[in-house]
N, C-alpha and C positions, 0 to 999 in steps of 0.2 A: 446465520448472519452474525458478525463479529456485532462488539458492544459498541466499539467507535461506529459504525456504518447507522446503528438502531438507534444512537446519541442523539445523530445529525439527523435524523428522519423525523425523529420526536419534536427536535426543534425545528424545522422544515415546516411542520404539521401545524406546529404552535403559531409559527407566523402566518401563516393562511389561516388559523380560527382568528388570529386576529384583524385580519384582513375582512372580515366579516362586518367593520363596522358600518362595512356603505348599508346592510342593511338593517341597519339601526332605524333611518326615517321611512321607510314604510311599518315596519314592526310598530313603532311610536303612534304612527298612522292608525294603525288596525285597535292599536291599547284603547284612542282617546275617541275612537268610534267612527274614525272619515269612511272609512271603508267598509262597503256595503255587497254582498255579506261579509261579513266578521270572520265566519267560523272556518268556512272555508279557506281566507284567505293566510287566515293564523296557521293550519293545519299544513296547506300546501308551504306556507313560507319555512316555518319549522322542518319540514321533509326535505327541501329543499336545501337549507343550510347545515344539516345531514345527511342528507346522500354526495352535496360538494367534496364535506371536510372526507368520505368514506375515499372518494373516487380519486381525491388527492392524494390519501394516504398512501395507495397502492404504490405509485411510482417513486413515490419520496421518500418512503419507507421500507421498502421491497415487500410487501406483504403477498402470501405466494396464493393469490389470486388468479384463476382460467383466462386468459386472455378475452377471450368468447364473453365472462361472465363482468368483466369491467368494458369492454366498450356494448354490450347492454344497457350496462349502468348509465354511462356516456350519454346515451338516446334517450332514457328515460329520465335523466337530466335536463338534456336539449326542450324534451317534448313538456316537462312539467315546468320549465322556466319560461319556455315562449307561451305555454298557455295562462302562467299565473300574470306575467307583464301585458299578454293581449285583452285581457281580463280587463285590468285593474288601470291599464296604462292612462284611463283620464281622472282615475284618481289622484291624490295630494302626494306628494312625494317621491315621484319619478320609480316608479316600477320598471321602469326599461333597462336600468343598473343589472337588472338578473340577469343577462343576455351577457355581461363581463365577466361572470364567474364563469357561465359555459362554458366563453370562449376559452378562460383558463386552464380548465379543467380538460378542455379535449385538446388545447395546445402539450398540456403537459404528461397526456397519458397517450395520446395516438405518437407512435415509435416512428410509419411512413413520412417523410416530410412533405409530399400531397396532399396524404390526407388531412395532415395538421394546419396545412397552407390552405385547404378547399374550407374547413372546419372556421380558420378564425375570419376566412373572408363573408363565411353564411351566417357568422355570430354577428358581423357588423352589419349587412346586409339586412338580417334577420329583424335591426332595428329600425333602419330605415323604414322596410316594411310595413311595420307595426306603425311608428311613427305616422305611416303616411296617412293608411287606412284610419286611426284614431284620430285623426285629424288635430296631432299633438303641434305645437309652435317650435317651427324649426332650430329654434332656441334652445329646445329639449331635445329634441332629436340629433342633433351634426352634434353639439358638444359629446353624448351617451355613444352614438358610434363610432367615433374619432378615441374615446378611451376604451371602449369594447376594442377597438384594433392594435392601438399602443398598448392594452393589457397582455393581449395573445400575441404580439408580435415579441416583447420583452419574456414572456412566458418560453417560448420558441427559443429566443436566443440562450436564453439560463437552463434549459431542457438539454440541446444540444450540447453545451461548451459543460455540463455536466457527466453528459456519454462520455463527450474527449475524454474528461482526465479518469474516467474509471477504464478507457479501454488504452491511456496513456501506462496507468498504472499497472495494469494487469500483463499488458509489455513489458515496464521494466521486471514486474518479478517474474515472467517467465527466460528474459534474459540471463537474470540472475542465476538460475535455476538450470541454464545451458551453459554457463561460462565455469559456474560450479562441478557440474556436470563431465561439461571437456576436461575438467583438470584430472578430474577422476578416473576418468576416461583411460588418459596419457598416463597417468600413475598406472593404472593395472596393467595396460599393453607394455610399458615399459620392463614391469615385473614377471609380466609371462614370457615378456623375448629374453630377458637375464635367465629365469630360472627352467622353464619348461625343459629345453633340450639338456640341461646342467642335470637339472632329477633323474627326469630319464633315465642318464647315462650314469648317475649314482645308484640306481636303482641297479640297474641289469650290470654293474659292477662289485655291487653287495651279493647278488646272487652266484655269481661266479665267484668270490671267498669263499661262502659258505659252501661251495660244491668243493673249491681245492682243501679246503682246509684238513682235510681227512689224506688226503692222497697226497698234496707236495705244497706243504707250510710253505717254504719259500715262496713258490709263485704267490700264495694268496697273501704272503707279507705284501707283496710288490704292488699288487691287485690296491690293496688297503692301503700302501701309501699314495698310491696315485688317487683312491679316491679323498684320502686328505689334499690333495696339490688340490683337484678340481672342487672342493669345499671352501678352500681357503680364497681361492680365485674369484668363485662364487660371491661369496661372501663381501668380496673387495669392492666387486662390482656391486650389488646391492646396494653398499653404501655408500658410493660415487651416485648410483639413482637416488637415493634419499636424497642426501647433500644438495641435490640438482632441485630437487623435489622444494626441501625447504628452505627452498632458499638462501646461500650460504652464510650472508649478511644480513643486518637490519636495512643498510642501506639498498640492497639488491629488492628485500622485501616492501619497502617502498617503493620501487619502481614497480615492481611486481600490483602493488595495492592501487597507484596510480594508473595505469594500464588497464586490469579489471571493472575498477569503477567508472574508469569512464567508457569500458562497451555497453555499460548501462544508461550512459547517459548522467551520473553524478560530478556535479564538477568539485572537482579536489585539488586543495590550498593547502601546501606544505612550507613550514617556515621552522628554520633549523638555525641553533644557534651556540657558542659553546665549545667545551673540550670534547675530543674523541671521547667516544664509549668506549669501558674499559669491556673484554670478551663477552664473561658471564653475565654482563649488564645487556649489551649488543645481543647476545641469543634470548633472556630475557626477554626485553624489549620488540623482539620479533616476531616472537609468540603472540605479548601483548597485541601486537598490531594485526597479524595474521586473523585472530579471535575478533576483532572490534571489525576489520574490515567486511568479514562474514556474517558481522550481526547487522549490517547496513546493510549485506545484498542482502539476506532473508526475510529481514524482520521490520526496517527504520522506511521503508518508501521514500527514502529522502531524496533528494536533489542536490545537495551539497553536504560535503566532508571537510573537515577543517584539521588539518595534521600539526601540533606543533612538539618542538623540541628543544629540550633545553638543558644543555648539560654545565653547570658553573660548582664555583666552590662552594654550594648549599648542597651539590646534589644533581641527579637528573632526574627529571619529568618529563614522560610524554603522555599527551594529551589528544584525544582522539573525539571529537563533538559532528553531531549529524545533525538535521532540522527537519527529522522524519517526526512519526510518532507513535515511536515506541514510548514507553513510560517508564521513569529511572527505575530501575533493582534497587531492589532497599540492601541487598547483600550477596558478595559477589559469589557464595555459596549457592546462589539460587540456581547453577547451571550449569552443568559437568562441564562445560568451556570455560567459564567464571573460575568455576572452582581449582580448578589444574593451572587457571593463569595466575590465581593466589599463592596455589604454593611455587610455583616457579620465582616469582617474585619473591617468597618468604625466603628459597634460599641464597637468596643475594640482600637479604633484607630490607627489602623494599614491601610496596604494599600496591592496592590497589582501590579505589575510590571509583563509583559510580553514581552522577548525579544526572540534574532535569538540567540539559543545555539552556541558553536564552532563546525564548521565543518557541520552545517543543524542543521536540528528540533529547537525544540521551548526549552527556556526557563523559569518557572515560578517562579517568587518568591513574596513571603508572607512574610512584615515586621512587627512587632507591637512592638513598643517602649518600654523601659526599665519598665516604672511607671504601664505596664499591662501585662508584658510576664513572670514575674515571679512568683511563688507564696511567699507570703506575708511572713518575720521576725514574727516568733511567741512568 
């Protein structure tokens, strides 16, 4: 498990030991002696608000737990909370509160939504029951079951709407990963229909030189020029597939970026403003963009792209910011992408800058000074 996932777990965890404090007045109970026996009562309530915090941890934390061996736990939770609250229940302090962490704790670990619905309606039930038999004043009892429900019912809603977005998330990066993929895809197919039959036919017309060349130079001149025409042809083509490939503009390369990000689902805000880019600022600048757009599908889980541009007599910057969360690069050295987008940039002398967006995700931006970003007074 990644360190952001094990952050959120921790804190997750933190807040249910804090939640802990309903059982402050029976503990206080048991300290100043109302509670009869004592030892017991300290024993099971301590076991009890450790095996809660253990049973919580599993789902909140991913802790790689048997399934089998956490809803055991579950039962043996249920079974030691309704025995310590049918216990104690006419004692000071409302013992019947345990019957709310149950309900929590199996609202937030049982995955079936039956079971989790059967579970938080036997926790409220559960106190009723208790209630009745104790012959507790329904003062105690309707308030204690009505928050045993509203505990595991909000338990339920925040359990669910927490699946969505990891199996939200887990969609966009396997899109990412097909959309990536397709391109790659179409670049190789593209390279095998240009060159496959082209080699080939270089191939098995090298070997017919090498057989004339002893017997009749002439033909195997001729041989050898034509495999120059079909090298040079080759060749032409190849880079008509590149050209095609990368894009041939920046401007092209933004539609291109607009397009990808949102098969994923990222909504993207482009705002251009300024003189034309002069060439090598334009192919520059493309790369730049190319590079930041792929560190959104892979790495940023962002939901929104923020493109801007800006070419004036200071110069141009573009500026590329997500509200994923990735964490800034302290140095654009840190990544053979980074790195190659530096020196592209160093030769048009410009630079590149990566910081912490507002609010998360990364920032990038791309400067190149006034004397290269524009194109030339003609």
């Amino acid at each position: 498990m990644s360190a952001d996932p094990r952050r959120r777990g921790v804190i997750l965890v933190g807040a249910h030991t804090l939640w802990l404090w309903f059982l402050l007045p029976p503990a206080a109970a048991i300290a100043r002696g109302q509670v009869d026996p004592a030892v017991p009562a300290a024993i099971g309530l301590a076991v009890f608000a450790a095996l809660y915090l253990a049973l919580v941890a599993v789902p909140v934390a991913g802790l790689p737990v048997p399934p089998a061996a956490h809803h055991g736990g579950l039962i043996l939770l249920a079974l030691l909370g309704t025995g310590l609250a049918a216990t104690y229940a006419k004692g000071p302090e409302g013992w019947l509160i345990l019957l709310m962490y149950v309900c929590s704790a199996g609202a937030l670990g049982l995955s079936r939504p039956r079971v989790s619905f059967a579970w938080v309606g036997g926790c409220a039930a559960a106190v009723v029951v208790i209630g009745t038999v104790r012959q507790l004043p329904a003062g105690e009892t309707t308030p204690t079951a009505l928050i045993t429900l509203l505990a595991g019912a909000m338990t339920l809603a925040f359990s669910r709407v927490t699946r969505l977005v990891g199996e939200l998330r887990d969609t966009q990066e396997e899109l990412a990963r097909t959309v990536l993929e397709r391109e790659r895809l179409r670049f190789a197919g593209d390279l095998h229909d240009l060159l496959g039959h082209t080699l080939s036919l270089v191939v098995v017309k090298a070997e017919v030189v090498r057989r004339l060349v002893p017997s009749d130079p002439g033909r195997a001149a001729a041989e050898a020029a034509d495999i120059e025409r079909i090298g040079r042809t080759a060749l032409a083509e190849v880079r008509e597939a590149v050209t095609g490939y990368r894009e041939h503009t920046f401007s092209r390369e933004l539609r291109n970026a607009r397009t990808i990000l949102a098969d994923v689902g990222v909504t993207v805000t482009v705002r251009q403003s300024g003189q034309p880019l002069a060439a090598e600022v334009d192919d520059a600048f493309r790369w730049v963009l190319r590079e930041a757009v792929t560190n959104v599908l892979r790495h940023s889980r962002a939901s929104r792209c923020d493109i801007t541009v800006d070419a004036g007599d200071d110069g141009a910057i573009l500026t590329v910011s997500d509200d994923g969360v990735g964490a800034p690069v302290d140095a654009p050295a840190a990544g053979n992408g980074l790195r190659g987008l530096t020196e592209r940039l160093g030769r048009v002398g410009g630079a590149l800058q990566i910081t912490a967006a507002n609010g998360g995700g990364v920032r990038l931006i791309a400067r190149v000074p006034a004397r290269r970003s524009s194109v030339a007074p003609t």
